[in-house]
KOLKE-717020 format. One record per residue (C-alpha): x, y, z. Coordinates in steps of 0.001 Angstrom, whole numbers, padded with zeros to 6 digits, always signed. Each point is the difference from the previous one (the first is absolute). Layout:
XYZ;...
END
This chain:
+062353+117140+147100;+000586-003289+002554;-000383+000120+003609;+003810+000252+000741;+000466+003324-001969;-003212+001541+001361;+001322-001025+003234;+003241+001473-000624;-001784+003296-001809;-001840+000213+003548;+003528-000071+002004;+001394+003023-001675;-002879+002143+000421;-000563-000889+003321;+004246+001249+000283;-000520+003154-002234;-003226+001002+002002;+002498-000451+003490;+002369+001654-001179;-002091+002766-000533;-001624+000305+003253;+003664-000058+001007;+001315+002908-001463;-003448+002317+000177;+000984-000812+004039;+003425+001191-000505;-000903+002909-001976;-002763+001391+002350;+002918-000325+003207;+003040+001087-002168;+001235+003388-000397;+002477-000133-002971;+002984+002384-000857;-001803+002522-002930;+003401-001748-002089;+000627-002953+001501;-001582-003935-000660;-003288-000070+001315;+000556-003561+001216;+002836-002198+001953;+001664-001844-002935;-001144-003724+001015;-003771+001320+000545;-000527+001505-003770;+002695+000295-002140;+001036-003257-000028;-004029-001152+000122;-000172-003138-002580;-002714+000930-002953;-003156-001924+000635;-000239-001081-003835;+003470-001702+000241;-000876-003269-001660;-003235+000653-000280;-001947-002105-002756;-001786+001778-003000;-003888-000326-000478;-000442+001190+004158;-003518+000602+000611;-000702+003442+000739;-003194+000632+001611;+001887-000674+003681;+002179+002198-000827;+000168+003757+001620;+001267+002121-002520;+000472+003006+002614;+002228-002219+002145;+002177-000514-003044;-000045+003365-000710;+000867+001081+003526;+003056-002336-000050;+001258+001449-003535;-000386+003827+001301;+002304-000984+003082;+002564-001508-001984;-000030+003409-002209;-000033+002209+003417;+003168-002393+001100;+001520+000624-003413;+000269-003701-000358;-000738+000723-003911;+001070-002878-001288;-001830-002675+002437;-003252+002722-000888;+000705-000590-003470;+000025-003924+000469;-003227+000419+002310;-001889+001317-002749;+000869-002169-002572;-001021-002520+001978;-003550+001546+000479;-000111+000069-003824;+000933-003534-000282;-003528-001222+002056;-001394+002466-002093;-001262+001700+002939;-001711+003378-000456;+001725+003226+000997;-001576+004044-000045;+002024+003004-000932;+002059+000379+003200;+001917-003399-001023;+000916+001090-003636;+001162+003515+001467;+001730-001584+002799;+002058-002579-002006;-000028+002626-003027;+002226+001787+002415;+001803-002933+000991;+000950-000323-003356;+001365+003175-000145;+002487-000325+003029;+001393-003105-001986;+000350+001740-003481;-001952-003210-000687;-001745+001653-003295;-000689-003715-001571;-002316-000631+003022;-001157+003526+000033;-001448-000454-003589;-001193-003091+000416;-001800+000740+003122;-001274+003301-002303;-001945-002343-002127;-001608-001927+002703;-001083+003935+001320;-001056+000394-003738;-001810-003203-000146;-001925+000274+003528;-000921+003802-000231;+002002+001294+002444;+002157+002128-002216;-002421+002714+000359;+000204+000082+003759;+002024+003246+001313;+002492-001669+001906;+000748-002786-002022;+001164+002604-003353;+002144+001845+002517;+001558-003042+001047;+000455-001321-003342;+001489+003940-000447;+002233-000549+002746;+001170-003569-001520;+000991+001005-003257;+001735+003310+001214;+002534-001890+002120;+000247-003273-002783;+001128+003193-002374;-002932-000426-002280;-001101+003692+000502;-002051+000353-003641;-002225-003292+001527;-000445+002305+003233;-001303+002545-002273;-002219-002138-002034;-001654-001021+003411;-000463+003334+001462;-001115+001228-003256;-002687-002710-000376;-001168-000012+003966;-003788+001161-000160;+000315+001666+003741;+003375+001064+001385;+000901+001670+003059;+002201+001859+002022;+002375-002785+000613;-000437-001612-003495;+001552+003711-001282;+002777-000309+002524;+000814-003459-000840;+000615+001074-003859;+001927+002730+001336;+002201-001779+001811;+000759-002304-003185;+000824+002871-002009;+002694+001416+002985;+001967-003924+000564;-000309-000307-003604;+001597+003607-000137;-002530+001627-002670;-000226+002959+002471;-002030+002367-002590;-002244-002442-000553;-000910-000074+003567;-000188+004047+000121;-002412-000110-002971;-002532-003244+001551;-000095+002266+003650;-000783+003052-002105;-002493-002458-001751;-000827-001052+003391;-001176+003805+001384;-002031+000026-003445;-002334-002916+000743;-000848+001297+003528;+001829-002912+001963;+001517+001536+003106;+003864-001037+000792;+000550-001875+003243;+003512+000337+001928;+001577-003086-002352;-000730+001948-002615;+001583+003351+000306;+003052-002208+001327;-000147-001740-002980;-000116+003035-002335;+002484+001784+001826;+002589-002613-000473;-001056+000068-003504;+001012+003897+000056;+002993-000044+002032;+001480-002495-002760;-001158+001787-003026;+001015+003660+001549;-003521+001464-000467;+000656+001858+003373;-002502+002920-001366;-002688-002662-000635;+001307-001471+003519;-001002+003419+001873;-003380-000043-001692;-000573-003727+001632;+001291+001389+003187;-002698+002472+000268;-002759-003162-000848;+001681-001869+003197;-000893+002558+002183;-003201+000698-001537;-001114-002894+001017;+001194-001039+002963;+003314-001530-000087;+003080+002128+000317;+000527-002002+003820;-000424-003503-001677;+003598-001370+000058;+000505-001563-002768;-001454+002977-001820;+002314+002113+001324;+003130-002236-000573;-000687-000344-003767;-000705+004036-000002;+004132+000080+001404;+001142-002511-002014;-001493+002177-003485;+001139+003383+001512;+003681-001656+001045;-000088-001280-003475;-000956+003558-001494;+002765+001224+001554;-002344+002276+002185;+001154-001279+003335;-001420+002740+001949;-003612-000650-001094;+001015-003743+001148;+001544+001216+003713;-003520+001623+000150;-001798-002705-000751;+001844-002491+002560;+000028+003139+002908;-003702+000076-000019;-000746-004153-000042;-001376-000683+003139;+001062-004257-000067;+003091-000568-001849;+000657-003493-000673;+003827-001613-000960;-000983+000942-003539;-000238+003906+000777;+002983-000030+001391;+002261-001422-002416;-001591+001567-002832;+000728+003271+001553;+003038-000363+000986;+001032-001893-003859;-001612+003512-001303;+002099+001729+001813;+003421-002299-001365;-001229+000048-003812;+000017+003620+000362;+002793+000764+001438;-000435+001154+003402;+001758-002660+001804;+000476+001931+003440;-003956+000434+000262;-000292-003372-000830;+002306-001553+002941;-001605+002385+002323;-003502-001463-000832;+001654-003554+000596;+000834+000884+003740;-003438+001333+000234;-001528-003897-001348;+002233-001157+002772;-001478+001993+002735;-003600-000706-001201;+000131-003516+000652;-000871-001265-003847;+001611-003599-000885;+003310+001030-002790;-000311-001997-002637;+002796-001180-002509;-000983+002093-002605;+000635+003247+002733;+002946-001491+001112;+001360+000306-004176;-001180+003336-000144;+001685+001246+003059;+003271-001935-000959;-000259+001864-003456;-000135+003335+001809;+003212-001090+001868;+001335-000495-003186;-000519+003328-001609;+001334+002245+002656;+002709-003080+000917;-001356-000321+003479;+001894-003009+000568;-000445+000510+004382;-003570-000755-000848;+000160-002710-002384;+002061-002023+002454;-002796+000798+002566;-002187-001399-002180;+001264-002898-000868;+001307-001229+003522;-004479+000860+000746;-000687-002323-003277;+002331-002526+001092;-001973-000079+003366;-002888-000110-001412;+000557-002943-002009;-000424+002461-003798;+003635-000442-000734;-000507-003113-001657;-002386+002058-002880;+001851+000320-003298;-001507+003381-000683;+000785+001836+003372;+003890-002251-000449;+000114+001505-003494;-001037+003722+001422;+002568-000525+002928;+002676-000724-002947;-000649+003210-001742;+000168+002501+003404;+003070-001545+000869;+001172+000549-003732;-001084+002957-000236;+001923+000964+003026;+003191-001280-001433;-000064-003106+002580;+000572-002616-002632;+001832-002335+002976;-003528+000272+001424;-002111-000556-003462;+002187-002493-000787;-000364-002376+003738;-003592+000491-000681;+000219-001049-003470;+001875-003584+000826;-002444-000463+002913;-002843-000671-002476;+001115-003448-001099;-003222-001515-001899;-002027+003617-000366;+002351+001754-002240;-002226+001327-002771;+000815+001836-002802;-001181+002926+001944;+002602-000273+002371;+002497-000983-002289;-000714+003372-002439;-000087+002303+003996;+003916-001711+000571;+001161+001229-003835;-001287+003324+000435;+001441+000062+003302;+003614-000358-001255;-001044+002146-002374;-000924+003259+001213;+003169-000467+002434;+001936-000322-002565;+001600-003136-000370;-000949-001215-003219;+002218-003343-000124;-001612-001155+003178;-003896+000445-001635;+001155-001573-003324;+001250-003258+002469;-003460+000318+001821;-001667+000035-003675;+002170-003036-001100;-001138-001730+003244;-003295+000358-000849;-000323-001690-003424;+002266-003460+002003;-002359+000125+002678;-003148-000641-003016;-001485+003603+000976;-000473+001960-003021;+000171+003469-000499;-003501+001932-000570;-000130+003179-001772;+000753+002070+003497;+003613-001887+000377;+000666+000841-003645;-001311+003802+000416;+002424+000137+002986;+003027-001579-000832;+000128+002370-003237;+000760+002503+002205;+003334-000989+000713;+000980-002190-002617;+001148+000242-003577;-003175-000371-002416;+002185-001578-001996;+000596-003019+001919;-003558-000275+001496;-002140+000424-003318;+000351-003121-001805;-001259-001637+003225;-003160+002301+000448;-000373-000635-003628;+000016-003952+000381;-002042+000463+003295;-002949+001493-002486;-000039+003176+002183;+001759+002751-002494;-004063+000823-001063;-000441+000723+003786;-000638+003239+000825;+002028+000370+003293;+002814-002211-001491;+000142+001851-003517;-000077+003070+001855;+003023-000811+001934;+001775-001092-002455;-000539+003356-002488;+001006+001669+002981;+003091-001966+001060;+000775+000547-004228;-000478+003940+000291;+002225+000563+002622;+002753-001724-001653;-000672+002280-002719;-001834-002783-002557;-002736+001406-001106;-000275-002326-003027;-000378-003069+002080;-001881+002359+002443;-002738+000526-002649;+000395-003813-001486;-001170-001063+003669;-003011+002922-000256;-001053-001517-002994;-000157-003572+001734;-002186+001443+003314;-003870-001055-001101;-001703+001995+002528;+002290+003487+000699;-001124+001504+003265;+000468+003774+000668;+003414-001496+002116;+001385-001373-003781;-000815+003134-001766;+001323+002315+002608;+003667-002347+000197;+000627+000083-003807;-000901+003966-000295;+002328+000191+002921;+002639-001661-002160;-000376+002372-002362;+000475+002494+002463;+003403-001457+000634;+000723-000059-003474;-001205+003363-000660;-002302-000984-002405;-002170+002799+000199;-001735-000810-003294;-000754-004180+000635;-000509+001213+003341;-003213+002149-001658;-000861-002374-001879;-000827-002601+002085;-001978+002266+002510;-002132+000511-002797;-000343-004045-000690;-000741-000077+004238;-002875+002536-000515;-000743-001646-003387;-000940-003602+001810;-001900+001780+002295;+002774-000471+003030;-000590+002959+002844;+003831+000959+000347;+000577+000441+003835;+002315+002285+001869;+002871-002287-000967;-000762-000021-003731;-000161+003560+000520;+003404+000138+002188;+001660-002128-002916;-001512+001910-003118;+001277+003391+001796;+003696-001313+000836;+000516-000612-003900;-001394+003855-000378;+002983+000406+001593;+002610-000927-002626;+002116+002218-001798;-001702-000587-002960;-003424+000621+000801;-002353+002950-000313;-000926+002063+003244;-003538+000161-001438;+000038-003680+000657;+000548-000064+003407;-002506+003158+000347;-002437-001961-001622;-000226-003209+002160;+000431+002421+002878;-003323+001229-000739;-000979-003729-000516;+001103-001045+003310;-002479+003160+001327;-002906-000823-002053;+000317-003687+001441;+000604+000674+003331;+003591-001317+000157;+001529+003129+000648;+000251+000222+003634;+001573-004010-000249;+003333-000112+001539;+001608-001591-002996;-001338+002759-002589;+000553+002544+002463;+003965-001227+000108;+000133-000540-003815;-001499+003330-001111;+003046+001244+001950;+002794-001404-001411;-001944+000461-003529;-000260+003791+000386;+003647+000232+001573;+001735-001951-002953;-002470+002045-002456;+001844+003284+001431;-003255+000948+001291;+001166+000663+003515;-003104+001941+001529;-002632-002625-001158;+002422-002495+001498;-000179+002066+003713;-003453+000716-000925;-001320-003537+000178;+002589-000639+002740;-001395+002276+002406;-003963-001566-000757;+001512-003367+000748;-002241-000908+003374;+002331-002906+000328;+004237+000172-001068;+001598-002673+000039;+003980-000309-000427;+000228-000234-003514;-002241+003180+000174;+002232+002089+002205;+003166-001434-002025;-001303+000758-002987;-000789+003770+000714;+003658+000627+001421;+001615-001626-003197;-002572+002118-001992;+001058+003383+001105;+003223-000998+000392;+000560-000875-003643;-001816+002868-001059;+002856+002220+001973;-002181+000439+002875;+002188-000654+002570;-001294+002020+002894;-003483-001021-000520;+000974-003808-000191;+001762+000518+003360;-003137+001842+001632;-001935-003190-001578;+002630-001856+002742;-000541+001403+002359;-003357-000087-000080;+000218-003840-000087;+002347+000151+003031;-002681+001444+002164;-002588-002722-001037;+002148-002113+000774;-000285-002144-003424;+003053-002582+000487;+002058+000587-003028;+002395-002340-002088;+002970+000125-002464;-001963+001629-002569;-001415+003159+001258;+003638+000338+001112;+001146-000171-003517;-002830+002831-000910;+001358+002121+003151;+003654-000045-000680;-001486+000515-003982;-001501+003513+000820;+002979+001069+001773;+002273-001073-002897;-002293+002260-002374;-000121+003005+002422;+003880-000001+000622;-000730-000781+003729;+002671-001427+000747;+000141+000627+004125;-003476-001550-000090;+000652-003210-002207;+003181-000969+002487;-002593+000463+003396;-002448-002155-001583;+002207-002669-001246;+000804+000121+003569;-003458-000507+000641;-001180-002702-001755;+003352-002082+001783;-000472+000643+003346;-003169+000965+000673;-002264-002651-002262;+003080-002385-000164;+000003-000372-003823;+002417-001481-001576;+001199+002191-003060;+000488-001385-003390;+002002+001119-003478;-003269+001854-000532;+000749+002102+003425;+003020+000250-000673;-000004+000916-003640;-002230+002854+001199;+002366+001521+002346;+002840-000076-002965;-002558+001889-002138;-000892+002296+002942;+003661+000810+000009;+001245+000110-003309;-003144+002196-000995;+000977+002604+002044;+003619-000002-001128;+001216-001596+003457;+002266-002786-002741;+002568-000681+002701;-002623-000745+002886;-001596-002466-002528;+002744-001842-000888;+000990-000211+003817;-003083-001746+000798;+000291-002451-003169;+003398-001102+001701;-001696-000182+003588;-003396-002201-001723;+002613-002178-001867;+000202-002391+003146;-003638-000209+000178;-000447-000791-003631;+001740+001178-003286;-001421+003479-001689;-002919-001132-002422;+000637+001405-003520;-003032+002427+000844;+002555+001645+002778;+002748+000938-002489;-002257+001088-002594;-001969+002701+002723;+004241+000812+000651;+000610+000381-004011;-003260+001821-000767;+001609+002762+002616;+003060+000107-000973;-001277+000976-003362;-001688+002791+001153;+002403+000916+002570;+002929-000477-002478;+002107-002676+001738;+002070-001868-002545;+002157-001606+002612;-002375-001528+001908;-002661-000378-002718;+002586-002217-002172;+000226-002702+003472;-003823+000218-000184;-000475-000751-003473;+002785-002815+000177;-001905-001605+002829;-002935+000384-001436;+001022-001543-003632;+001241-002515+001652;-003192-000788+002049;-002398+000280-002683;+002346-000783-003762;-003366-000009-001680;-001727+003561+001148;-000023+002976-002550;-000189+001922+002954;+003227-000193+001622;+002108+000506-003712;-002281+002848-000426;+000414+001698+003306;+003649-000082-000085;+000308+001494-003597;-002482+002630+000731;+002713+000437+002995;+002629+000294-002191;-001457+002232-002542;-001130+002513+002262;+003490+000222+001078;+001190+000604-003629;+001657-003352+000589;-000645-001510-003511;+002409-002449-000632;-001281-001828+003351;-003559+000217-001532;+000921-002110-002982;+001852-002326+001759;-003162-000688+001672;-002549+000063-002388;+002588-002595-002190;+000120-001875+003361;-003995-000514-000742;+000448-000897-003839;+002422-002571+001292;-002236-001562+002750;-002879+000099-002510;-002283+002541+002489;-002479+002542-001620;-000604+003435+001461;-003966-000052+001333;-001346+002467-002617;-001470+003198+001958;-003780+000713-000760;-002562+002004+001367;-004055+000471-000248;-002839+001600+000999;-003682-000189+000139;-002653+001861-001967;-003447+000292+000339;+000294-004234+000801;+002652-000782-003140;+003384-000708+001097;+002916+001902-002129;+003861-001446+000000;+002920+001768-000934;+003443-000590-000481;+003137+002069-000427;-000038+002331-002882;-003179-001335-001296;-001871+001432-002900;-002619-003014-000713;-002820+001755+001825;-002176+001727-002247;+000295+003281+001811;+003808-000071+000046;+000167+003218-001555;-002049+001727+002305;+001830-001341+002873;+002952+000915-001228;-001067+003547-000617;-001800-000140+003792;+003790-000809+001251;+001795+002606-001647;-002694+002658+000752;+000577-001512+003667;+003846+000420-000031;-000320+004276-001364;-002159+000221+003229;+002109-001857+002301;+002951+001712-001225;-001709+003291+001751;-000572-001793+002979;+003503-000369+000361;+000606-003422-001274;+003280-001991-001144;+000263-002941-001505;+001928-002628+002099;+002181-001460-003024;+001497-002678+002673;-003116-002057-000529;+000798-000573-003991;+002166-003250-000123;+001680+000808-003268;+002864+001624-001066;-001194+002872-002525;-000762+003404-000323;-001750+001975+003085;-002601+001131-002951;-000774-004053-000675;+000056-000480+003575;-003161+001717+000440;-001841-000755-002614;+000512-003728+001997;-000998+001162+002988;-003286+001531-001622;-000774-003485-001060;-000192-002003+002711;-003063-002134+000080;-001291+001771+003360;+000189+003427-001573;-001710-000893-002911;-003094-002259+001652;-000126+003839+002211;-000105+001251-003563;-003013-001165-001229;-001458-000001+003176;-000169+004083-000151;-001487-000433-003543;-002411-002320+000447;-001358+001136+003733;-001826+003065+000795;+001908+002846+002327;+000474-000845+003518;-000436-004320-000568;+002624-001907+001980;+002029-002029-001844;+001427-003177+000870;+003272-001568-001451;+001172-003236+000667;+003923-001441-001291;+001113-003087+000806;+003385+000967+000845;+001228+003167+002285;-000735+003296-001351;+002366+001969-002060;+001383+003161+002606;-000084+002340-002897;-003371-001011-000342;-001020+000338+003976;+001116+003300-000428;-001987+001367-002731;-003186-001882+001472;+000517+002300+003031;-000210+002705-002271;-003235-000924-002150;-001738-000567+002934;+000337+003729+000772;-000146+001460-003782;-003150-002099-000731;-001607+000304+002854;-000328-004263+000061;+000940-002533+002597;+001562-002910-001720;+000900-003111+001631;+002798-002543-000934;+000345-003499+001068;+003488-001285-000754;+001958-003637+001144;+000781+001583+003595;-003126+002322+000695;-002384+002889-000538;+000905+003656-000792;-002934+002229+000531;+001106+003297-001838;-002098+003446+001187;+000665+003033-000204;+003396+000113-000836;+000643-002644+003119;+000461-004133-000069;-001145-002334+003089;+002966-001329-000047;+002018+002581+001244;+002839-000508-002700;+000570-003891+002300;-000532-002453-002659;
END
C-alpha cells in the first residue's frame, strides 16, 4: 500500500473513531421516545458510512473491531437496516474479524429486509467461522428465515442447534404463528413444557395468538392457568393476547375478565377489547368502553377509530359517526384511506349515500379498490342497483380492478348472468368467496344447475359454500340432494355450523320430506351444540310448523333464549295455519308487550289466524292496527286476506264491497277472486261466483284452478250444462286439470295415492278397511255429501267416488299398516274433499286416532270427532 492511501486509510479512522465519541456523548445525555429515532436526523441517520470508498487490502491490526461493532448495533437500534446492512458488508470487505453478536445482529437485519440471499450467504460465513453453534446466532438465523418465508430452513436450524433456549423456542414459535401453521406451534410449546424450558411472557403471547387463530380455546384455558402459575397474568402484553384468543373463542366474558383485572392497559388492551366486543356482537358494550378510553387519557389510534366507526355502523348511529369524523378531521386522521373507507360504510349503512358519496369524490388519488367495493355495496344494500352497477363500471375506466370482495358484493344485486363471464375471465370463478356468491345469486333465481356447475368450479369449499348450496336446495325443496350433500360436508371432514344446520333443517321443511328428517338433524343440532343458535332455533320452527307438528314447533319456541322476528312470525303463521287462531293471537299479544317492532308479515300471519277462526270482528281491528298504529302500508297480500276473512265466513257481499273500495289502490290480484270463488262454492253463490270465476279466468287464462273452481260451482248447483261449457272452455285453451294426489308416511317410506287407485299392493285391504269404515260411520249418524261428486251419475256411483279419493285411501292404509292409537298424517296437494273432512271427523272418534291433513290452504287436525279448523277453511 503507498503513502497516499495509508494516509487516506488513517483519515477515515481517525472520522469513524469521532464520530463515535460523538454519539456515545449523545447517547449518555439523551433520553429517547421508547418508539421514536434515537437520534436528530442530521446527527445519525444521515451519518456517511466510514468504508465509503474505502480501498480493499486495509490493514487491520489498527483497526477496533468493537468500535465497528458499536456503530453497526446503533444503526440496528435506529432501524436504519439498510445503512446496517451496508456497514457490515463493508467490515467483510477488509476482512475484518467479527464475534457472534455481529452475525446475530445483521442475521436479524436481514430478516427486517426479507433479504434471504444475504441471510444465507451470511449463514455460510456463520458455518464457516463456527459461530453457527452460538445460541443467539441460530435464533437469529430462526428469526431470518421465519419472516423471508423459508419456515422448513427455520426448522432445520432449530432442529440442528446443540443448546437452545427460552427465546430460541419462542423465536420458532413465532415463525410457525406469521407463517400461520398454528398447530404446529401448539405441538413445539407442548414440546417445549417436555424438555423442561420454562416459557417467558413472549412466549405465552406467542402461543396464545397461535390458539386464538386455530380455536383451541380449551387448550387456551390450560395455558391460562401456566400464565398465572408463573407469574404473569399482570404482564400486558400477556394479558392482551389472553383477550384477543378468548374474543376470538367467542368467550367474551372470560376476555372482559381478563382486561377488568390488568392493572396497566396499554392502546393495545383497549382496542382489542373493545374489537372483541364488535366481532361478537355486543356493540352497545363496546361504545360504552370507547367513552371509558376517552376518559382514561390513552392516545386513540386509527385502528380504534375503525372499530368504533364500525359499531356506528351496525346500530346506524349516524349522530356519532359525524362526531367522529368532524374529531378525525381535527386531528389530521381524515386523510387515512382505511378510517375514509370505514366513514363510507357508517354513512352507508345509515342510508346517507349524499354523505358516502361527498366522501367518496373527496379522495381524488387514494381511491383503492377498497373504497371503490365500500361505494358498490353502499348503493347496494340501499337499494339502488343501477347507481352501484355505474360505480362498478367506473371502476374498471378508472384502471382499478375488481378483487374477489367487489365481485362477492356486486352478485348480490345483480343478474349472475351478466356478471359471470367477467368473474370467469377475471380467473376468480375457483374463488371461494366469489364462487360462493355466485351459486348463491344462481339459487335464488331458482338455477340450481348452474348453481351446482359453479360448486363444482369452487377448489377450496368453506363451511359458507356448503351451507349456500344446501340452502338452495332448501329453496328448491330438494329434500333428498339436500341429504345428500350434508353427507358429502361430513364426508370431507367439513364441521357444519349453525348455518349449515339452519339450511339443512329449512329443506326438512318441504312438502316432500320426511318428519323423521327434520327430527333427526334436530337431535344433530343438540349433540353439536347448535341448538340453542338463533338460526336453528328459528328454523326448527318453521320445520315443525309446516311438518303439522304444531307442539314441537311451540315447544322449541318457548326454549328460544333469544326470538327474533322471523321467530315470533313464524309461530303466529304456525298456529294460525294449523286453525289455531286464538292461540296465534295470544302469541300477539305477547309480542305487543315486548315490544318486538313488527312488519308486513306477522300482519299477514295475524289477519291469517283470524281468517281460520272465523274472527271476523278481530281481523277488521287489526287491519286497523297495523295502518295506524305501525303505519304499514298494506299490500294485495293484506288485502287478499281480508277478502278471505270475509268470504270464509259467508260475509260474500262485504267482500266484494271492499274489492270495489281496494280497486283505486290497486286492481284485485287473481289470489282475491279465487279466496271470493272458493266461498261461493261452499256458500252456494252462483251469481256472484260466475263474476269471480270470469275475473279470475281472465286474470290467470292458463290456471287449472280457476276452470276447476267454477265447474265444481256449477255442479254442485246441478248446473251441468254450465260445467261443460267450462271444462270445453279448457280443451279449447289447451289447460289440463292439476291431477289431485295424496300421501303419507310410514315407518320413513313415503306412499302416494291418487283417485280411485288400486296399484298399491294392499288395495284390497284398503278397500275392505273403507267399507268396514262406512257400516260404522253409518251408526254414527253419517251421510254422504253427494254435492262433492262432480259427475252426473247414479247417487250409488257417486259414492263409491267419494270412497276413492286419494286422501281417504292414504288414511286407509294408514289404519292397516299402524298400530291402534298412531297419528296419522295426510298430506294432498290440492284442498280437501268436504265429504272427506267429514268422515275424518268421524274416524278420529271411531278409531280412537288423531290424523292430521295438510292440504293447498292449511292443516286440519281431526280429534275426537272435532277439526281445528272450526269448519273455516
Amino acid at each position: 500500500m503507498n503513502l497516499h492511501k495509508l494516509k487516506s486509510f488513517r483519515k477515515l479512522q481517525t472520522s469513524y473513531n469521532n464520530q463515535s465519541r460523538a454519539l456515545q456523548s449523545l447517547a449518555s445525555t439523551t433520553n429517547p421516545e421508547p418508539h421514536g429515532d434515537l437520534f436528530e436526523p442530521g446527527v445519525f441517520r444521515d451519518a456517511a458510512d466510514p468504508f465509503d470508498g474505502m480501498p480493499d487490502g486495509m490493514p487491520q491490526r489498527d483497526i477496533s473491531v468493537s468500535n465497528y461493532n458499536h456503530l453497526l448495533f446503533e444503526y440496528a437500534r435506529t432501524n436504519n437496516n439498510a445503512q446496517a446492512l451496508k456497514h457490515f458488508l463493508g467490515i467483510r470487505r477488509l476482512g475484518l474479524p467479527v464475534n457472534g453478536a455481529s452475525f446475530s445482529c445483521v442475521l436479524k437485519i436481514c430478516g427486517s429486509l426479507c433479504d434471504q440471499i444475504i441471510g444465507k450467504q451470511i449463514h455460510c460465513d456463520c458455518i464457516k467461522y463456527g459461530f453457527v453453534q452460538d445460541v443467539s446466532v441460530g435464533t437469529s438465523l430462526i428469526d431470518m428465515y421465519t419472516k423471508t418465508e423459508a419456515i422448513s430452513m427455520a426448522e432445520k436450524v432449530f432442529d440442528e442447534m446443540p443448546d437452545r433456549n427460552v427465546v430460541s423456542w419462542t423465536s420458532m414459535l413465532t415463525g410457525y404463528s406469521l407463517k400461520g401453521l398454528h398447530d404446529q406451534a401448539i405441538d413445539l410449546f407442548l414440546q417445549m413444557q417436555t424438555e423442561g424450558i420454562k416459557p417467558n411472557p413472549f412466549t405465552f403471547a406467542t402461543v396464545l395468538g397461535a390458539l386464538a387463530n386455530s380455536g383451541a380455546v380449551v387448550k387456551g384455558t390450560q395455558v391460562h392457568t401456566m400464565v398465572v402459575k408463573f407469574g404473569f397474568e399482570l404482564t400486558t402484553y400477556v394479558c392482551n393476547s389472553l383477550i384477543s384468543m378468548y374474543s376470538k373463542s367467542g368467550m367474551i366474558r372470560c376476555a372482559r375478565s381478563v382486561f377488568d383485572y390488568m392493572e396497566i392497559r396499554d392502546a393495545v388492551s383497549w382496542n382489542g377489547m373493545i374489537s372483541g366486543l364488535v366481532a361478537n356482537g355486543h356493540d352497545l358494550p363496546a361504545l360504552d368502553l370507547f367513552h371509558k378510553m376517552r376518559l382514561s387519557g390513552v392516545k386513540l389510534t386509527q385502528s380504534i377509530f375503525v372499530t368504533i366507526l364500525k359499531v356506528c355502523a351496525n346500530i346506524k348511529e349516524i349522530r356519532l359517526s359525524k362526531q367522529l369524523h368532524s374529531s378525525l378531521w381535527k386531528n389530521g386522521m381524515e386523510s387515512d384511506p382505511n378510517i375514509r373507507t370505514a366513514l363510507m360504510v357508517s354513512y352507508t349503512k345509515s342510508s346517507e349515500m349524499d354523505e358516502s358519496l361527498k366522501l367518496f369524490n373527496t379522495m381524488k388519488g387514494i381511491k383503492n379498490v377498497v373504497t371503490w367495493t365500500a361505494m358498490i355495496g353502499g348503493y347496494i344494500q340501499n337499494g339502488s342497483i343501477e347507481k352501484a352497477l355505474k360505480i362498478f363500471q367506473q371502476m374498471r375506466v378508472d384502471n382499478v380492478w375488481p378483487n374477489e370482495f367487489t365481485y362477492s358484493i356486486i352478485l348480490t344485486g345483480y343478474s349472475p348472468y351478466q356478471i359471470h363471464a367477467e368473474v370467469i375471465k377475471t380467473n376468480y370463478e375457483t374463488s371461494t368467496s366469489v364462487g360462493t356468491a355466485l351459486l348463491d345469486a344462481y339459487t335464488k333465481l331458482g338455477n340450481m344447475n348452474d348453481a351446482l356447475k359453479v360448486f363444482e368450479m369452487i377448489q377450496e369449499k368453506d363451511i359458507v359454500t356448503w351451507s349456500a348450496i344446501l340452502s338452495g336446495y332448501a329453496q328448491s325443496g330438494d329434500i333428498d340432494d339436500a341429504v345428500r350433500v350434508f353427507s358429502q360436508l361430513e364426508n370431507n371432514k367439513i364441521n357444519p355450523n349453525e348455518y349449515t344446520f339452519s339450511s339443512i333443517i329449512n329443506a326438512c321443511a318441504s312438502s316432500n320430506a320426511a318428519i323423521e328428517h327434520g327430527k333427526m338433524f334436530h337431535g344433530r343440532t343438540i349433540k353439536s351444540g347448535y341448538d340453542n343458535a338463533l338460526c336453528v332455533t328459528t328454523s326448527l320452527v318453521t320445520m315443525y310448523a309446516k311438518k303439522g307438528n304444531i307442539e314441537s314447533a311451540n315447544k322449541v319456541f318457548e326454549k328460544q333464549s333469544q326470538k327474533d322476528l322471523v321467530s315470533w312470525n313464524s309461530m303466529i303463521s304456525g298456529y294460525a295455519q294449523h286453525g289455531y287462531g286464538t292461540k296465534a293471537l295470544e302469541i300477539f299479544e305477547e309480542m305487543r308487550k315486548e315490544n318486538i317492532k313488527m312488519d308486513d308479515i306477522t300482519f299477514i300471519g295475524v289477519i291469517t289466524a283470524c281468517t281460520h277462526a272465523g274472527l271476523v270482528k278481530e281481523g277488521e281491528k287489526y287491519f286497523d292496527l297495523m295502518v295506524k298504529d305501525h303505519g304499514i302500508n298494506p299490500t294485495l297480500e293484506h288485502y287478499s286476506c281480508m277478502v278471505d276473512l270475509y268470504s270464509r265466513a259467508g260475509l260474500i257481499k262485504k267482500a266484494m264491497d271492499f274489492i270495489d273500495n281496494i280497486q283505486i289502490v290497486a286492481p284485485a290480484s287473481a289470489t282475491i277472486w279465487r279466496s271470493v270463488l272458493a266461498a261461493c262454492r261452499v256458500h252456494k253463490n252462483v251469481e256472484l261466483g260466475k263474476v269471480a270465476g270470469e275475473k279470475l279466468m281472465s286474470l290467470s287464462p292458463q290456471d287449472s284452478a280457476s276452470y276447476v273452481l267454477l265447474s265444481n260451482l256449477y255442479a254442485t248447483a246441478g248446473d251441468w250444462k254450465e260445467r261443460e261449457k267450462v271444462r270445453r272452455l279448457m280443451d279449447q285453451r289447451k289447460v289440463k286439470k292439476e291431477a289431485g294426489y295424496s300421501w303419507i308416511e310410514i315407518k320413513n317410506k313415503t306412499y302416494w295415492f291418487v283417485a280411485g287407485d288400486v296399484s298399491h299392493p294392499l288395495s284390497d285391504l284398503i278397500y275392505a278397511k273403507l267399507r268396514e269404515l262406512n257400516l260404522r260411520l253409518r251408526d254414527e249418524g253419517y251421510v254422504a255429501d253427494m254435492s262433492y261428486v262432480l259427475h252426473d251419475v247414479e247417487d250409488e256411483g257417486k259414492e263409491e267416488i267419494l270412497n276413492g279419493h286419494s286422501e281417504r285411501l292414504a288414511v286407509g292404509f294408514g289404519l292397516i299398516s299402524t298400530g291402534r292409537g298412531v297419528s296419522l298424517q295426510i298430506v294432498k296437494n290440492l284442498r280437501v274433499c268436504g265429504d272427506c273432512h267429514t268422515v275424518f271427523k268421524f274416524i278420529s272418534k271411531i278409531e280412537e286416532r288423531e290424523i292430521v291433513v295438510r292440504d293447498s290452504n292449511r292443516f286440519h287436525h281431526f280429534k275426537d270427532g272435532e277439526c281445528s279448523c272450526g269448519e273455516y277453511w
